[in-house]
N, C-alpha and C positions, 0 to 999 in steps of 0.2 A: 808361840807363833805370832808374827809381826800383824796386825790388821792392814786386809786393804784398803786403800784409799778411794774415796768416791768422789768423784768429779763433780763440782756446783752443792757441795755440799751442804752451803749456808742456803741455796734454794729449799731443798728436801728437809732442813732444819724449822724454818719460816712454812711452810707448808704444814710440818705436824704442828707446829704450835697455832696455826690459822684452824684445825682439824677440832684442837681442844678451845678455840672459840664458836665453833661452828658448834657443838656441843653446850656451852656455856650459855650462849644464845637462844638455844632450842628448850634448853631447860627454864630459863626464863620467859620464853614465850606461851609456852605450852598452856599458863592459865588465860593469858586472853586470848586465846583462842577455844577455850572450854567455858570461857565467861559464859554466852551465853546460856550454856547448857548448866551450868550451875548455879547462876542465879534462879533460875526456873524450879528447880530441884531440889535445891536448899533455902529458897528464900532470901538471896540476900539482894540487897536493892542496890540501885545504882550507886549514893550515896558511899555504902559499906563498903563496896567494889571500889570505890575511891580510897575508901583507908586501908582495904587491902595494898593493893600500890603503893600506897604511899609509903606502909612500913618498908616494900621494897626499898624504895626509893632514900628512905630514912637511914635506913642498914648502910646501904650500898657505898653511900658519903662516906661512909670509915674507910673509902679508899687507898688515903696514906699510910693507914695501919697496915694495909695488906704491902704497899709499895714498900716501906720501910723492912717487914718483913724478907720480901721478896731479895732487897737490896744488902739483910744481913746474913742471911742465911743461903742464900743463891738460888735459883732459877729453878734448878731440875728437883729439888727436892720440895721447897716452897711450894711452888706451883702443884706440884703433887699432891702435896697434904689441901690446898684449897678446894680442887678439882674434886678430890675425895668428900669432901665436907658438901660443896655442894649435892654431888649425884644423887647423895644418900638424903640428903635434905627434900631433894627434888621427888623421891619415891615416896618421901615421908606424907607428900603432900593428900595421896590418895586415901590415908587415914581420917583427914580432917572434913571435921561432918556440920563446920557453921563457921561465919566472917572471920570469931576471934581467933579462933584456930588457923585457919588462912592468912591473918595479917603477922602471928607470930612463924611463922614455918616462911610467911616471906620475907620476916627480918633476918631472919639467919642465913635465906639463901641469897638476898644481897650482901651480906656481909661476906660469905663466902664470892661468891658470885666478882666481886667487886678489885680480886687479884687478877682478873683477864687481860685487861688495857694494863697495868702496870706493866705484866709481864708480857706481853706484846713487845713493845715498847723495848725493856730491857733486851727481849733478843735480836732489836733489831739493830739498837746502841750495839751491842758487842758482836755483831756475828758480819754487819753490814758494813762497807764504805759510806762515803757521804753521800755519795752520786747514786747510788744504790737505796739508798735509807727509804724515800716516795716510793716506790715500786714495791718496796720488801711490805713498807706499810702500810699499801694497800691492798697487799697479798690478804695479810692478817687481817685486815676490815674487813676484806671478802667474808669471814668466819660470823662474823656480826650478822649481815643482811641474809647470809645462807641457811644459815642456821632459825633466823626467823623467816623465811621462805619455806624451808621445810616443815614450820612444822603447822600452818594449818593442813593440808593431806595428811601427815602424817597422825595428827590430833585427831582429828574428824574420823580418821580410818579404825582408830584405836575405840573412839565415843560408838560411833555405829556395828563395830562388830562386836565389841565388848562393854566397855563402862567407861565414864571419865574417868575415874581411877586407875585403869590400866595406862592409861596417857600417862601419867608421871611416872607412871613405875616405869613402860617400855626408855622414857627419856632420860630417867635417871642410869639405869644400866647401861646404856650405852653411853654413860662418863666413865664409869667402873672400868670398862673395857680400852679406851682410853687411855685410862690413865696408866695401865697396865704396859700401853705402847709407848706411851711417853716415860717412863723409866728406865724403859729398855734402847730405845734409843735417842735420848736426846741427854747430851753433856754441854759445857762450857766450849766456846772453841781453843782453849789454852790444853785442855783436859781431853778434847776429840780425839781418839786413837785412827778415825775415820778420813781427819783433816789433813790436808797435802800442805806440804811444806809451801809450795807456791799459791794455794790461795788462801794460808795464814798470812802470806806476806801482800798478797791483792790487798785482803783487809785491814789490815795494821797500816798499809801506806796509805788507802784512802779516808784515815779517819785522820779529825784534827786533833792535833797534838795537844791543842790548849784545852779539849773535852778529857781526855783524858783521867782518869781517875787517880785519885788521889792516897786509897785504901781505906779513908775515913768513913766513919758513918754517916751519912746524911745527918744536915740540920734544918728541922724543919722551919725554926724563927728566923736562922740567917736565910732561908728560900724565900720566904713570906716577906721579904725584905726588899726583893729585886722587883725590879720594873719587865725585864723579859717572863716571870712567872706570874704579873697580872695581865700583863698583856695576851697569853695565850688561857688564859684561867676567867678572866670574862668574858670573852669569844665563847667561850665553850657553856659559861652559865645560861648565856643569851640563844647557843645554837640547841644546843642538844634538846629539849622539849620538843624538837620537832620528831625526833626519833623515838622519845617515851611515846608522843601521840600515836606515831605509825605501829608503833608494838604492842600498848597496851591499849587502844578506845576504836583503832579504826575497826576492829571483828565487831562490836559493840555501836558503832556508826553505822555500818553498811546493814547490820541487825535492825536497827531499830529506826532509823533514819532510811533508808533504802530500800528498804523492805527484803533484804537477802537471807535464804533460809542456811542450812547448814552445809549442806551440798553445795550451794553459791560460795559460799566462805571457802570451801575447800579449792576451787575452781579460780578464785579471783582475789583473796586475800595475802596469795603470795608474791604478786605481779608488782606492789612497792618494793617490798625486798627481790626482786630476779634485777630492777633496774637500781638499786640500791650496789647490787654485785657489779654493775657497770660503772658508775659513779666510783668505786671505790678504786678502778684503777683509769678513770679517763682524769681521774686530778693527778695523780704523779704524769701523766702525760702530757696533762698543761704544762707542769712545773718543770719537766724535763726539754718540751720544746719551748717555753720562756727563755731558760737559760742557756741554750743551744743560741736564739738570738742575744747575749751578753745581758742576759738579767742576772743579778748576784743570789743565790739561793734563796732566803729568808723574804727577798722582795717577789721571787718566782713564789713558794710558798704563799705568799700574802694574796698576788694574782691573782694564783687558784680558787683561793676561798674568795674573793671576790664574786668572781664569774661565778661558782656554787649559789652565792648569796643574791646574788641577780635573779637566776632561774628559780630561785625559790618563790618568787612572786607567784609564782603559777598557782602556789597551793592555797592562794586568799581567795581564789575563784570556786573553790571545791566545792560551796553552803550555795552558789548563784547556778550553777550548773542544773538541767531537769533529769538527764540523762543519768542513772546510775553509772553507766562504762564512761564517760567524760570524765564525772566524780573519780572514777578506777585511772584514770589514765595519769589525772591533775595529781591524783596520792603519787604515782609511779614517776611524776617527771620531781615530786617532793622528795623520792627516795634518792632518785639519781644526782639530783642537788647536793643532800645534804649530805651525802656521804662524797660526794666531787670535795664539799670544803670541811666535811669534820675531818678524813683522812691528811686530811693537807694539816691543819692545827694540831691534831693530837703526835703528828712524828715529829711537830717542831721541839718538844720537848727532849728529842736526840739529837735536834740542830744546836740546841743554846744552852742543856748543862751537861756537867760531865758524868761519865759513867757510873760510875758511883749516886748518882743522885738522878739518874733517870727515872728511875722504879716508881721512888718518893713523890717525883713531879708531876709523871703523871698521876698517879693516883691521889695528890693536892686536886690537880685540876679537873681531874674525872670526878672529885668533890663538889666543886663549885658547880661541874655539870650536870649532875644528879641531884643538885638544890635545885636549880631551875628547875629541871624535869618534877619536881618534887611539889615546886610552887604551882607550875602549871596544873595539874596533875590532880588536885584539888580545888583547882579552882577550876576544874572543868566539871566534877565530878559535884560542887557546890551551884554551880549556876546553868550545868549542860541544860533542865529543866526548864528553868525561867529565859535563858537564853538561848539557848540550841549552842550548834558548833560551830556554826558562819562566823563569828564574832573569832573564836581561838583561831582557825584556821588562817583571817587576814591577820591576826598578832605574830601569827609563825613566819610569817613574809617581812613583817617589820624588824622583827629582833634579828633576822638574821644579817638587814642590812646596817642594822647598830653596832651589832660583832664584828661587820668587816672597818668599818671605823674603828674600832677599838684598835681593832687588829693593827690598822696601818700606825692607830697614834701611837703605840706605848712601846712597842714592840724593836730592839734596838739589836744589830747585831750583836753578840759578843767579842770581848778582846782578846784579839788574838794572844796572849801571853796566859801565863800559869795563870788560876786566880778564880775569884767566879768570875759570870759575866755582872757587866754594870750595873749600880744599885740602882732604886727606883728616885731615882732623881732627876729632873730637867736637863736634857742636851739636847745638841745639835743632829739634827736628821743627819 
């Protein structure tokens, strides 16, 4: 029997895989948002609570091993086997009864954890037009901020009627469940039995010919090579920190700095990520009304994160503020920011290589942004005491407007012809 065909298919495509980040998210948020409740309970101190994290953060940098994967093996099964790895990782977490335990169960789930953005990314190279790409990528980022939105209520709900330990189990299961949907219906669009002859050919005309894949496997010494993969790969070492801080310190900020009990966290810890979900699709709207006025993509792109990197200043005010809800408002216009100009960098890696080498690049440069996050990240968790968090917070407003420099300097279209784009060498704007 013939399948029928489903109209905006690559929407409903981009939608389940935004589903299995909303998931990915949840599961990595779910211990700071129980930090408090398990430091208390197990003893472990602010300091330990840092190299918890950080092994996240440690793991998570094996990025290109997941994208590399991702880009040999292909998307629906790859993705699969990651998704798997995490959930179960993620349940594992409610066995462990002290830091070490903790820091090793979080190197595995960033490791795991750390195929989401590759493969974001790759469905959105192959499923999307160009004009399309901003909008589809910041579908997918919605998964990011929603997913940690949900899950202090849904943590707190889990700690007060049952145990923190129920918290990873409930959050692991529902990747299981998941992942079960994602097998069943998501393919390649060459492979789609779902896919309409007319918008194979919507998508095929709006992508550029010179992205186009090649069949080879990524290299990742010739990637490391180019000037468009540092240009978008210290942007993102410089931005991302601002998002480890919103995920992992702010339940831990508002805790002990604010004086908010658990109930407060549940109530007001999710209000960075709901404006985080807004941010993620008011930057493809920059980008798209940029170029509406004759902006060329890649400089629409640069715009955006511009403007993101501007209103990020808001968040150096958050340690001068007396008001706890000011502090909630200044996180919230933090989230709105950073996800306005991280969604704008991270699709530029379906702007500037070719299919085949999506997966790879992002997950190169989702590296570089999990080092930052990594440096930060300890070095809050080493000085928060002797310092407090006023000091990281105006760092989060500076770096971001380093990145948008970076952004403009390095960052070159590609040539329009077969080929990569241009190496990292000196030309003309």
């Amino acid at each position: 029997m013939i399948a029928s065909k489903i109209k905006g298919l690559r929407w409903w495509m981009i939608s389940l895989i935004m589903l299995g980040a909303v998931i990915n998210y949840l599961t990595r948020s779910t211990l700071a948002v129980a930090a408090p409740t398990l430091l208390t309970e197990l003893g472990i101190t602010t300091q330990e609570y840092s190299y918890i994290t950080a092994a996240f953060q440690g793991a998570i940098m094996l990025q290109p091993l997941c994208g590399y994967v991702l880009d040999v093996i292909g998307l629906k099964y790859g993705f699969a086997m990651f998704a798997t790895a995490w959930s179960l990782i993620c349940m594992a977490h409610g066995m462990a009864t002290n830091w070490q335990t903790f820091a090793f169960l979080r190197g595995m789930l960033g490791l795991a954890e750390g195929s989401a953005n590759p493969a974001g990314m790759k469905a959105v190279s192959e499923w999307f037009p160009a004009q399309e790409r901003g909008m589809a990528g910041g579908i997918f980022n919605i998964g990011a901020s929603f997913g940690s939105m949900l899950a202090p209520p849904l943590v707190v709900w889990a700690i007060l009627y049952y145990n923190w330990q129920s918290a990873f189990v409930i959050t692991g299961a529902l990747g299981l469940v998941w992942v079960a949907a994602w097998l069943l219906l998501y393919d390649a669009p060459a492979r789609h039995r779902r896919l309409s002859a007319d918008e194979a050919r919507h998508i095929a005309d709006g992508q550029e010919k010179h992205l186009a894949g090649d069949g080879k496997r990524p290299s990742i010494l010739s990637i490391l090579k180019l000037r468009n993969f540092w240009g978008i790969a210290l942007p993102r070492f410089l931005a991302d920190p601002a998002w480890g801080t919103l995920s992992f310190w702010v339940p831990l900020y508002l805790t002990t700095v604010r004086g908010f009990d658990l109930g407060q966290i549940a109530m007001f810890a999710w209000l960075p990520f709901l404006a985080a979900d807004l941010g993620c699709l008011f930057g493809p709207v920059v980008v798209l009304a940029l170029q509406k006025r004759g902006v060329r993509l890649i400089n629409a792109r640069r715009g955006a994160f511009t403007l993101g990197a501007c209103m990020m200043m808001g968040v150096a005010f958050v340690g001068y503020v007396d008001s706890p809800y000011a502090a909630i408002a200044l996180l919230s216009l933090a989230g709105f920011a950073h996800q306005t100009l991280s969604v704008t960098v991270i699709t530029m890696s379906s702007d500037l290589f070719r299919r085949n080498e999506v997966a790879t690049v992002a997950g190169m440069c989702g590296t570089f942004g999990n080092l930052g996050l990594l440096i930060f990240s300890l070095l809050i968790g080493g000085l928060m005491a002797t310092v407090g968090y006023t000091p990281f917070f105006v760092s989060l407003a500076v770096l971001d407007l380093v990145a948008a420099v970076l952004l403009w300097t390095l960052v070159r279209e590609p040539a329009r012809q077969a080929g990569h784009p241009e190496p990292f060498v000196a030309s003309k704007a």
